[in-house]
C-alpha positions as CSV (number, residue, x, y, z in Angstrom):
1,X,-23.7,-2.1,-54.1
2,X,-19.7,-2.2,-53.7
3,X,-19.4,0.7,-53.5
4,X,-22.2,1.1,-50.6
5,X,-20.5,-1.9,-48.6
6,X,-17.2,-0.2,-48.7
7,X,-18.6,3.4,-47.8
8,X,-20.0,1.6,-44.8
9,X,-17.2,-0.6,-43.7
10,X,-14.8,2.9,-44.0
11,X,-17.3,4.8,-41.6
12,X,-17.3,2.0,-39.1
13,X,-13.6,2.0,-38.7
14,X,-13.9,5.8,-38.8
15,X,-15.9,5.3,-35.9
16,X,-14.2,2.7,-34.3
17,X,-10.9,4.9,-34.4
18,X,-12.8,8.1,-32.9
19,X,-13.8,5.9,-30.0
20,X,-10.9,3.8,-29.2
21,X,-9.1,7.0,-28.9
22,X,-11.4,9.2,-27.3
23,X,-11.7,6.3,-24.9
24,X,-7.5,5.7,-24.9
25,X,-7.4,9.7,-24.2
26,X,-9.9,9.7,-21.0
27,X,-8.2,6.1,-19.5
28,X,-4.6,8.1,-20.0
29,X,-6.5,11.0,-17.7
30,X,-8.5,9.9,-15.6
31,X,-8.3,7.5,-12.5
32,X,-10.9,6.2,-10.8
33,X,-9.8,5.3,-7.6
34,X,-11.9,3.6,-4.4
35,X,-10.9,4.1,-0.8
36,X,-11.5,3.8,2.4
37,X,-12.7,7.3,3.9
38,X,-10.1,8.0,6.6
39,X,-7.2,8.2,6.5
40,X,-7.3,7.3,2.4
41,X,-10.0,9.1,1.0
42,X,-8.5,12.4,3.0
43,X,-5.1,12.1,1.5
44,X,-6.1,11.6,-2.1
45,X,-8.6,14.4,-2.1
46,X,-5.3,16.3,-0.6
47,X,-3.8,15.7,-3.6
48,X,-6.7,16.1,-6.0
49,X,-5.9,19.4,-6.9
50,X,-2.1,18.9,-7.3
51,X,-2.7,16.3,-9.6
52,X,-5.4,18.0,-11.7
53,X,-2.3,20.8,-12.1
54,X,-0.6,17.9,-13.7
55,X,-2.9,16.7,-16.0
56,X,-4.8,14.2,-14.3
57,X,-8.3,14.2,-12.9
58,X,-9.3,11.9,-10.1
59,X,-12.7,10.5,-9.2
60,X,-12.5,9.0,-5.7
61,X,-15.1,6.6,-4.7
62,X,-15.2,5.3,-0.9
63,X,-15.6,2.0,0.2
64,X,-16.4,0.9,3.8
65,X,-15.3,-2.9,3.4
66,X,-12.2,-4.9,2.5
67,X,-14.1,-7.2,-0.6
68,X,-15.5,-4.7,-3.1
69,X,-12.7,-2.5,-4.1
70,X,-10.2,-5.3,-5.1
71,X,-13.0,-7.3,-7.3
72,X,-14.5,-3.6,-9.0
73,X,-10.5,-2.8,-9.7
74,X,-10.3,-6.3,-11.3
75,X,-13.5,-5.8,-13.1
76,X,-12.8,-2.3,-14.3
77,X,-14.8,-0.4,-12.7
78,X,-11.7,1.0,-11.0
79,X,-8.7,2.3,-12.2
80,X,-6.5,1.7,-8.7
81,X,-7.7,1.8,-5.0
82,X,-5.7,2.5,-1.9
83,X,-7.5,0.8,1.2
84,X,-4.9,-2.4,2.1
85,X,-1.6,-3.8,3.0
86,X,0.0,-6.2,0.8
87,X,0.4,-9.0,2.3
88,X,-4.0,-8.9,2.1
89,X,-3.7,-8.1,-1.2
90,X,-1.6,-10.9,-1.7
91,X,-3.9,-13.6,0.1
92,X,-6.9,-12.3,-1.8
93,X,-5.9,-12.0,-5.5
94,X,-4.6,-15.8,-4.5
95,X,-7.8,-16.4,-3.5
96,X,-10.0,-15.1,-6.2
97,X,-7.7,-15.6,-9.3
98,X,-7.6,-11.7,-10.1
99,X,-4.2,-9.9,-11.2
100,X,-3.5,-6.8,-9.3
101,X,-0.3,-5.7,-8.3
102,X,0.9,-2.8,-5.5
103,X,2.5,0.3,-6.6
104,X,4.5,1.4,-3.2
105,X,3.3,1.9,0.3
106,X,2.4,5.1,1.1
107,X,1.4,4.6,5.1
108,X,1.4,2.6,8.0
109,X,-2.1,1.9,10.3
110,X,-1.2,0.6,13.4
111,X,-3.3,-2.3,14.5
112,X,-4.3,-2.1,18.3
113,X,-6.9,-3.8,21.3
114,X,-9.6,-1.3,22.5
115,X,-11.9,-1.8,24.9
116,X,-14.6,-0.3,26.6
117,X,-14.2,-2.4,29.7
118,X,-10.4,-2.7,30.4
119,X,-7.5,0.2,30.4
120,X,-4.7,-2.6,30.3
121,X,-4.5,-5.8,29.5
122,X,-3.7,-7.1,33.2
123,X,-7.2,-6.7,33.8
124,X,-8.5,-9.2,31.4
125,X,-10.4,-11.7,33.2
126,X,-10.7,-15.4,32.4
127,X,-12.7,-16.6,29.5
128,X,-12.6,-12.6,28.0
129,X,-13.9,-12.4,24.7
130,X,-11.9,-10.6,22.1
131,X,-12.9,-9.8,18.4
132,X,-10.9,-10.0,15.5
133,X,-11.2,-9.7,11.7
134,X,-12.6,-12.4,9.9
135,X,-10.7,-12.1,7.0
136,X,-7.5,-14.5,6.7
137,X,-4.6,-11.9,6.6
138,X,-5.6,-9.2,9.5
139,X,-6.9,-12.1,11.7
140,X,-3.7,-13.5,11.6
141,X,-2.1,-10.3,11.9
142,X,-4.7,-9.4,15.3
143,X,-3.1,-13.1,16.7
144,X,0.4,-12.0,16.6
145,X,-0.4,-8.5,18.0
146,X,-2.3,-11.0,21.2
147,X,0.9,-13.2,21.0
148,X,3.1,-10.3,21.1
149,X,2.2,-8.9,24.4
150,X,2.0,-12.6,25.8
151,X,-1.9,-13.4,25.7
152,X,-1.5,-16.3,23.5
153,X,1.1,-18.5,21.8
154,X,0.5,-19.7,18.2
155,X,2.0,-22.8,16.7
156,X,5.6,-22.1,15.3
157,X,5.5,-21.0,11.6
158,X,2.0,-19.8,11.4
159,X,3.0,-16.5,10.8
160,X,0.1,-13.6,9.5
161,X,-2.4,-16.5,8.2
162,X,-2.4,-18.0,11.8
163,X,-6.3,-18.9,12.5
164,X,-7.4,-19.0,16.0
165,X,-7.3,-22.8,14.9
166,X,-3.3,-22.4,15.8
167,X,-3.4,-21.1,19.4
168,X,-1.0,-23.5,21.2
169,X,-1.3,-21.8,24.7
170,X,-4.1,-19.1,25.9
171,X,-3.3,-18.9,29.7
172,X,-6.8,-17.1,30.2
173,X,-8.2,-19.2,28.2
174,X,-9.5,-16.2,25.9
175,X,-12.4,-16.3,23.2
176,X,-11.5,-15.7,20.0
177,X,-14.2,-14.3,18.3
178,X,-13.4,-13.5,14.2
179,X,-16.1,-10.7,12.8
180,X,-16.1,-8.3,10.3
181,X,-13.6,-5.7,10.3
182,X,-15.3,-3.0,9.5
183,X,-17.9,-3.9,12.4
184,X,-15.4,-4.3,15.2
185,X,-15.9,-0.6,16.3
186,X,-19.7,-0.9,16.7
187,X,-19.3,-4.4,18.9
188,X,-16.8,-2.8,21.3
189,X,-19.4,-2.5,24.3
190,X,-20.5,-6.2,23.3
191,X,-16.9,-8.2,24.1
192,X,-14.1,-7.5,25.7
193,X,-11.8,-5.8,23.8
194,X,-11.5,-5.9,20.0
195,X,-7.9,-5.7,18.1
196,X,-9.2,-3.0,15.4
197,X,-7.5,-1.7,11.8
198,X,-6.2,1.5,12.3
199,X,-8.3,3.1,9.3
200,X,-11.6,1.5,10.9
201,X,-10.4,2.6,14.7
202,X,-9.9,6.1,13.1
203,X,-13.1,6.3,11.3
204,X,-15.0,5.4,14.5
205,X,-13.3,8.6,16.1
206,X,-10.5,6.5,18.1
207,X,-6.7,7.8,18.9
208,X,-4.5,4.6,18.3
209,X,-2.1,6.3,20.3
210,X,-4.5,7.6,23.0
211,X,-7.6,4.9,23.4
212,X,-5.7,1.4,22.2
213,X,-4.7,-0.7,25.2
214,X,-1.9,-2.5,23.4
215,X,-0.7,-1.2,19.7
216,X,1.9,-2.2,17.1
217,X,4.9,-0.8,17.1
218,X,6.3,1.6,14.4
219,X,8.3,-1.3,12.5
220,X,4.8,-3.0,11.5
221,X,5.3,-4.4,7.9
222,X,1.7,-3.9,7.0
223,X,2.7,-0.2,5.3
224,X,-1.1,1.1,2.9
225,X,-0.3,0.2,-0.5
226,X,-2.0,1.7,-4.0
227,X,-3.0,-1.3,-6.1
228,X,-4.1,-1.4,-10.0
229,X,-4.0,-4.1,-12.8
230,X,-1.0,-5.3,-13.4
231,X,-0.2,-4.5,-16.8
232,X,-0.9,-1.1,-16.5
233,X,1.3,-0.9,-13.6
234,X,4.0,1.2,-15.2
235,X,1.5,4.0,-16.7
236,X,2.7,7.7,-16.1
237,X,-0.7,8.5,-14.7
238,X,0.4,6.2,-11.8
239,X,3.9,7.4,-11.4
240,X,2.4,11.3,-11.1
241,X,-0.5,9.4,-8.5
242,X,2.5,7.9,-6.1
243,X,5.0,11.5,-6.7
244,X,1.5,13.0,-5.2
245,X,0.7,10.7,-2.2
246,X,4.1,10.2,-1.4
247,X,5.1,13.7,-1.4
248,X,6.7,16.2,1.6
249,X,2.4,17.6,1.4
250,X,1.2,14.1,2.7
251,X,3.9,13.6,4.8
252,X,3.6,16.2,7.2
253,X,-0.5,16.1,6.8
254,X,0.2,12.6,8.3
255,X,2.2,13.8,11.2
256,X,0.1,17.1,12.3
257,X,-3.4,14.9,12.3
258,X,-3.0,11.6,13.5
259,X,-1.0,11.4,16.5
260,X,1.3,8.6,15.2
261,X,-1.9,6.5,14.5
262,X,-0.8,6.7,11.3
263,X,2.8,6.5,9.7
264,X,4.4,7.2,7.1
265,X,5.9,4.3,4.8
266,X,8.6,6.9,2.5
């Protein structure tokens, strides 16, 4: 009967060893990473190749909205996801208690107006309504762009969390109207204008450059960053990842396809 008990216990580490190492050996090559389709999902499959040259395979999984990527990388279901800026990231790992970290910016979105109604912002009328993101970092973000070019004044301070709760002066006495980013491009023949992320504006077949009536300038701080859990931030699986997206390939892919409606951050 010992003997039996200890036979079994060996072949239960024995298995135990086989998986944690077969699993150990697929996490080390593989990265599951979620997106948004343009311009993020296009760059990494750019690079999926190159990458697969070095050893590592990527599955790329899109997302069309700013919650799920950030709570699947958390949960595991993702090994990294490139879709945000950082100071988003920031605000929502506050927010929901999860620990993610940025591993470099690799480009900037510009954020801009568009309408279907106006061709500068002159012709606003009084009482215009203008959409913005709901969510609390690109909202504020959307404010300052409106303060920028003198449509509103925010309370001193407020900086990119600014609500439309802090509008201190709005000479046309604009609505603010907060809705889901991803949504703003389907609503634009419903309001006025809508100040638009540069990956959803893209997506929806805009030129930032081209169709935006006002646009952020090309020192935005809001550069696309790659995000995974933060103790596996250092992996070499994530050094090759950022060599790939941030490489002289991506750069000039960048500058021959978007028409400086997107930038690159390196």
């Amino acid at each position: 009967m010992k003997k039996f008990i200890t036979s079994i216990l060996v072949l239960v580490i024995s298995i135990s060893l086989f998986v944690g190492c077969s699993e150990k050996g697929k996490d080390d090559n593989l990265i599951r990473i979620g997106v948004s389709p343009e311009p993020h999902g296009k760059m990494v499959e750019l690079v999926k190749e190159d990458l697969e040259k070095e050893g590592i395979k990527l599955k790329i999984i899109e997302f069309t909205d700013y919650i799920k990527p950030n709570l699947a990388l958390a949960e595991g279901e993702l090994d990294a996801n490139f879709f945000q800026h950082e100071p988003y990231m920031n605000e929502f790992k506050e927010k929901k208690k999860i620990d993610i970290v940025s591993i470099g910016g690799v480009h900037i979105e510009p954020m801009g107006l568009y309408s279907s109604k106006i061709d500068s912002i002159d012709e606003l009328e009084e009482n215009a309504e203008i959409a913005i993101p709901n969510d609390p970092t690109n909202g504020g973000r959307a404010l300052l762009l409106l303060e920028k070019f003198g449509l509103i004044k925010l309370k001193e301070g407020v900086g990119v969390l600014a609500t439309e709760n802090d509008i201190e002066e709005n000479p046309k006495n604009l609505k603010i109207t907060p809705l889901e980013a991803a949504q703003l491009p389907r609503i634009l023949k419903d309001v006025d204008g809508a100040v638009i992320n540069g990956n959803f504006a893209l997506q929806a077949g805009l030129i930032p450059t081209k169709d935006a009536v006002i646009l952020e300038e090309k020192d935005s701080p809001y550069a696309n960053i790659v995000a995974v859990r933060t103790e596996e931030k250092d992996e070499e699986k994530f050094v090759k990842l950022m060599e790939a997206l941030r490489s002289e390939k991506i750069k000039k892919y960048i500058e021959e396809n978007y028409n400086e409606g997107v930038i690159p951050a390196f």
